[in-house]
Residue, then its C-alpha position, 0 to 999 in steps of 0.5 A: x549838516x541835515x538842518x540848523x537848529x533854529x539859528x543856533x549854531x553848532x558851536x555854541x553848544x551848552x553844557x552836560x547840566x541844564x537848568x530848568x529854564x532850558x527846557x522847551x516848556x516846563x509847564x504842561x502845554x494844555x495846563x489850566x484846562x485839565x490836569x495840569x503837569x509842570x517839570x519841578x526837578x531833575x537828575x543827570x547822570x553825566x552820561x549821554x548816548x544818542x543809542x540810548x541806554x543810559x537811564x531806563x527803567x525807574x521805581x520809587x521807594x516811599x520809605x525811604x524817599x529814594x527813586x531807584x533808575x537803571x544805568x544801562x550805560x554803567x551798568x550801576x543802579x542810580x538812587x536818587x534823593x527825591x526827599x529834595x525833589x523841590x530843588x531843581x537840581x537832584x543828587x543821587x549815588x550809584x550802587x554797583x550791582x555787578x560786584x554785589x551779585x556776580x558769582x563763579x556761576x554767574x558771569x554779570x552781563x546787564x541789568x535791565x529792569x528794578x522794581x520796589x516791592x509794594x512794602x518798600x522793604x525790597x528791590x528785584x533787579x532783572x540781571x542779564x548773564x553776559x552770555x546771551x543764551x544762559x538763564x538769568x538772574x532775579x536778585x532781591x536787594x533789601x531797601x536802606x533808609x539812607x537809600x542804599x541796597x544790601x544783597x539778599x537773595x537770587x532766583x534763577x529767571x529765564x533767559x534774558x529777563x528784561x523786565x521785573x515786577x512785583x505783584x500788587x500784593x506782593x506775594x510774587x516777583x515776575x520778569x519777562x525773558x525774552x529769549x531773543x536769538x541774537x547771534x541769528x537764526x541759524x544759531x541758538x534761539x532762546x525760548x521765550x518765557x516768565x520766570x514766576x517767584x513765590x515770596x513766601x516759599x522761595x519757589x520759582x517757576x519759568x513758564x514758556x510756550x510750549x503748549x501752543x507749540x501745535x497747528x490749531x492753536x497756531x491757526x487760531x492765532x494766525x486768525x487772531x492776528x498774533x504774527x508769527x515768524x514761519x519756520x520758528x518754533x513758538x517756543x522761540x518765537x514768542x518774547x515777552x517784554x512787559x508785564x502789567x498785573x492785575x487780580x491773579x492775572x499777569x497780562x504780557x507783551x509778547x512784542x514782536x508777535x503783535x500779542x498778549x499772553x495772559x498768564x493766570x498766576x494760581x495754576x501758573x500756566x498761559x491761558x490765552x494768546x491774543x491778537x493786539x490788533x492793527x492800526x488801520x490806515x485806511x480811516x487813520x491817517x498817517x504821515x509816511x513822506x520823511x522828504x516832504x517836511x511837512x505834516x501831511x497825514x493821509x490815509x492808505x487802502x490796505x496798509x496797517x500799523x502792526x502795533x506791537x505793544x511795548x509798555x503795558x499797564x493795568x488798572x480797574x473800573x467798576x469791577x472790570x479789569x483793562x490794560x493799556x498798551x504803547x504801542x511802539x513797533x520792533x524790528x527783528x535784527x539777529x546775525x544777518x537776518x532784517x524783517x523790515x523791508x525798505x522801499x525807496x519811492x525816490x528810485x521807481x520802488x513800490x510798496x510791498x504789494x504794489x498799491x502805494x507808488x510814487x505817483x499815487x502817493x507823492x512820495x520821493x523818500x523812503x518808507x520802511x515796511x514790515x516784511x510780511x512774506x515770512x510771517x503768520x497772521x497778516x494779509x497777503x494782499x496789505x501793506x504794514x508797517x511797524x508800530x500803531x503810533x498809538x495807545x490802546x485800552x482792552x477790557x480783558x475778561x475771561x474769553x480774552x481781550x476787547x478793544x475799547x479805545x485806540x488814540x489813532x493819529x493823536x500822537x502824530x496831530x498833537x506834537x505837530x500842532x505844539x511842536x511844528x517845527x520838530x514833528x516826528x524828529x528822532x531822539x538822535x537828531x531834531x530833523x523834522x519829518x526824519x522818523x515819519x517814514x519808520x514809526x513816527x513819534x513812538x510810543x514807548x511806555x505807558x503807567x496809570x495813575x489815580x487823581x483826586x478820583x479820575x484815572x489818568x494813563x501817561x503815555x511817553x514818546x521814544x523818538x518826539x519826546x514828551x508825556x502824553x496824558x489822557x483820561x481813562x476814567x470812563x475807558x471807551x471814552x478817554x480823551x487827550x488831556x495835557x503835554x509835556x516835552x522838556x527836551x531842548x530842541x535848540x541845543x547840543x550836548x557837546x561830544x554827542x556830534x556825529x558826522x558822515x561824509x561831513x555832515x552832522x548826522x546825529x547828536x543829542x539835544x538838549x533837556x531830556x530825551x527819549x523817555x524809556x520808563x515811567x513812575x507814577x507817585x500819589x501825593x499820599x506816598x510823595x515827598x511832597x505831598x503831591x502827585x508826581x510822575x518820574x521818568x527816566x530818559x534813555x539818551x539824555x541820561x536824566x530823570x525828570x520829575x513832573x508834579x500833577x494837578 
């Protein structure tokens, strides 16, 4: 076994449903001296899988009381009765999309995303068609008072649509595509794009790349630090993964390329790409050394986290748009093509580029880099790794994006210094140190939300666990605010063990894991008449509900 879970043993495992009270803490750890966050409900769907997938994406309906959860693992969506989010227990049913939308033109393969329409009366769900390389499928569901969903309509999205929401004022339906090649490179490679619905006229457009697709363009991102795969198409390269909007912009992760696309909804067309920027090491320090159980931050000349947004969100302040970004980090795995190149310190290797060796860095383990040499838009002297284990705020005005705020080492120096003993442990294990030599706590997802008049962003940790809250009000001045983990680090869900040459190698704790998606909830539209934030757990396969303030 890797390592014992604090005395207990792995026999005296708990059960698939937890009470409160099993929860690491379900009280914020700073609560009393800022905004306090406390776990008041939870839900479980039964299901756990230390791969992840189970509880995703996660909405609310105010109308008629009901959170709506994406079941990657059933392929069901889950309505929850948050009318009792009170009780610690909630109760919820799950409504089979796959037989309400699946046609002889359409072959259902996943749903990935849902999102409630700013009026309550609507669902959009993100429908994957089982063949990776067919257009996908937006479909809009009407929302039932007693929490169920009736077919109304579909739209043809691109292809892989893996994220879907409405606009603020619901005049259109977007999902991001991502187009990803996953049969491998030498196979087809899907074009990247968002697929844009008019609600009022029925009209869908699907907006790709193209027109980026020349050299100076490509030369201007490559400066701007936009990473692009050699050889590929930006087309193909580029693969949106979330959208946030704000006035009649859509702003976009493009993932993998480090980026973000700006779309302007009233001509429908992209009109920037834009650089996410890097998490530089060499005045941020990090904890690369898995081997040496400890948290040991240090900092490196010449090597950088390549940020790669995930989760993005948008909010306003004093007339000026800015978005926020998790900044979470994704490799590129297609048929037998890997860009991440491993180096074990332990057998004599060295970093990509030969600055950081055994002996100048103390290292005996390994550290996964960003294989550079294929791609655009890095330097050919650094070292990088993937993810920034950050947050970042831009201001985005008409020539682009301003950085104004990075939460730099926050997320690796605050979980160690209130969770010591499971600093950068996986969603599959809870071995310290274990991710440091990846991407660390990984930031996965972001929300904002307004309280009694100060802005709050709410960060979730893929891999530590646990929400991270800052205040953003005065943007170039956010400051960490509160943490809340709930994961039960010294338990195991029995049948979650995994061995390898008979060692325990993989299992799913206890509590709530892997948080994937976020919903803030204002006490105006709450059941409780309290903020709330919801959160779905992708490993543990529950949704927690957490009151604010």
């Amino acid at each position: 076994m890797k390592k014992m879970l604090r005395g207990i043993a792995v026999g005296l495992c708990m059960a698939t449903t937890f009470s409160l009270s099993a929860a690491v803490s379900a009280d914020g750890f700073e609560n009393g001296k800022g905004l306090d966050i406390s776990m008041i409900a939870r839900y479980t769907s039964g299901a756990v899988n230390f791969d992840g997938g189970v509880m995703e994406i996660v909405d609310y309906n105010r109308d008629n009381g009901f959170s709506y959860a994406v079941n990657g693992q059933s392929g069901k969506l889950a309505a929850i009765k948050l009318k009792d989010a009170e009780s610690a227990e909630l109760q919820g049913f799950e409504i089979d999309v796959k037989s309400l939308v699946e046609t002889d033109d359409f072959v259902y393969g996943d749903m990935t995303s849902i999102s409630v329409s700013p009026d309550c009366s609507m669902l959009a769900v993100a429908l994957q068609d089982a063949e990776y390389d067919e257009e996908g499928l937006i479909a809009l569901f009407s929302c039932n008072s007693d929490g169920s969903a009736s077919f109304l309509r579909s739209f043809p999205a691109g292809v892989q649509p893996d994220m879907v929401t409405f606009s603020p004022e619901g005049k259109y339906v977007l999902s991001a595509n991502e187009g990803e090649p996953r049969e491998g490179y030498g196979e087809d490679d899907p074009e990247g794009s968002v697929t844009v619905v008019s609600l009022e006229d029925g009209i869908c457009a699907n907006i790709g790349f193209d027109s980026f697709d020349n050299p100076l363009s490509v030369k201007r991102m490559a400066e701007d630090g936009v990473v692009m795969k050699k050889g590929t198409e930006i087309a193909e390269d580029f693969e949106p993964e979330y959208i946030a909007i704000a006035g009649n912009k859509a702003y976009v992760t493009l993932q993998e390329a480090n980026a973000i696309a700006v779309l302007d909804l009233d001509t429908m067309v992209f009109t920037g790409i834009y650089g996410a920027g890097f998490e530089d090491y060499s005045s941020v320090p990090v904890d690369l050394d898995k081997k040496d159980e400890v948290y040991a931050p240090r900092t490196y000349e010449k090597l950088y986290g390549i940020r790669m947004p995930d989760g993005i969100a948008a909010f306003a302040v004093e007339g000026k748009t800015y978005i926020v970004t998790a900044n979470e980090g994704d490799a590129r795995e297609w048929g037998d093509y890997l860009n991440e190149d491993e180096r074990d310190f332990g057998d004599g290797d060295t970093s990509p580029s030969g600055r950081m060796t055994a002996e100048n860095t103390g290292f005996d383990g390994k550290v996964v880099y960003f294989a550079a040499d294929d791609y655009l838009g890095l330097e050919p002297d650094a070292d990088y790794i993937f993810g920034g284990r950050s947050m970042t705020i831009y201001e985005a005005g008409e020539n682009g994006l301003d950085e104004v705020f990075t939460s730099a080492d926050d997320a690796e120096r605050l979980t160690y210094h209130y969770l010591p003993s499971y600093f950068n442990a996986s969603n599959d294990n809870a071995v310290m140190d274990d991710r440091s030599g990846k991407k660390g706590p990984e930031a996965e997802a972001v929300t904002v939300g307004e309280i009694d008049g100060r802005i709050y962003a709410f960060l979730a940790l893929e891999r530590t666990g646990g929400i991270m809250i800052y205040d953003v009000t005065v943007p170039k001045e956010s400051f960490f605010v509160n943490y809340i983990n709930t994961r039960d680090f010294e338990t195991i869900i029995p049948g979650s063990e995994e061995y390898e040459d008979g060692e325990l190698d993989k299992w799913v704790t206890g509590g709530d894991v892997a948080p994937e998606g976020l919903k803030f909830v204002s006490a105006e539209a709450s059941p409780t008449g309290k903020d709330l934030l919801i959160v779905a757990f992708e490993v543990s396969g529950t949704v927690a509900v957490y009151q604010l303030g």
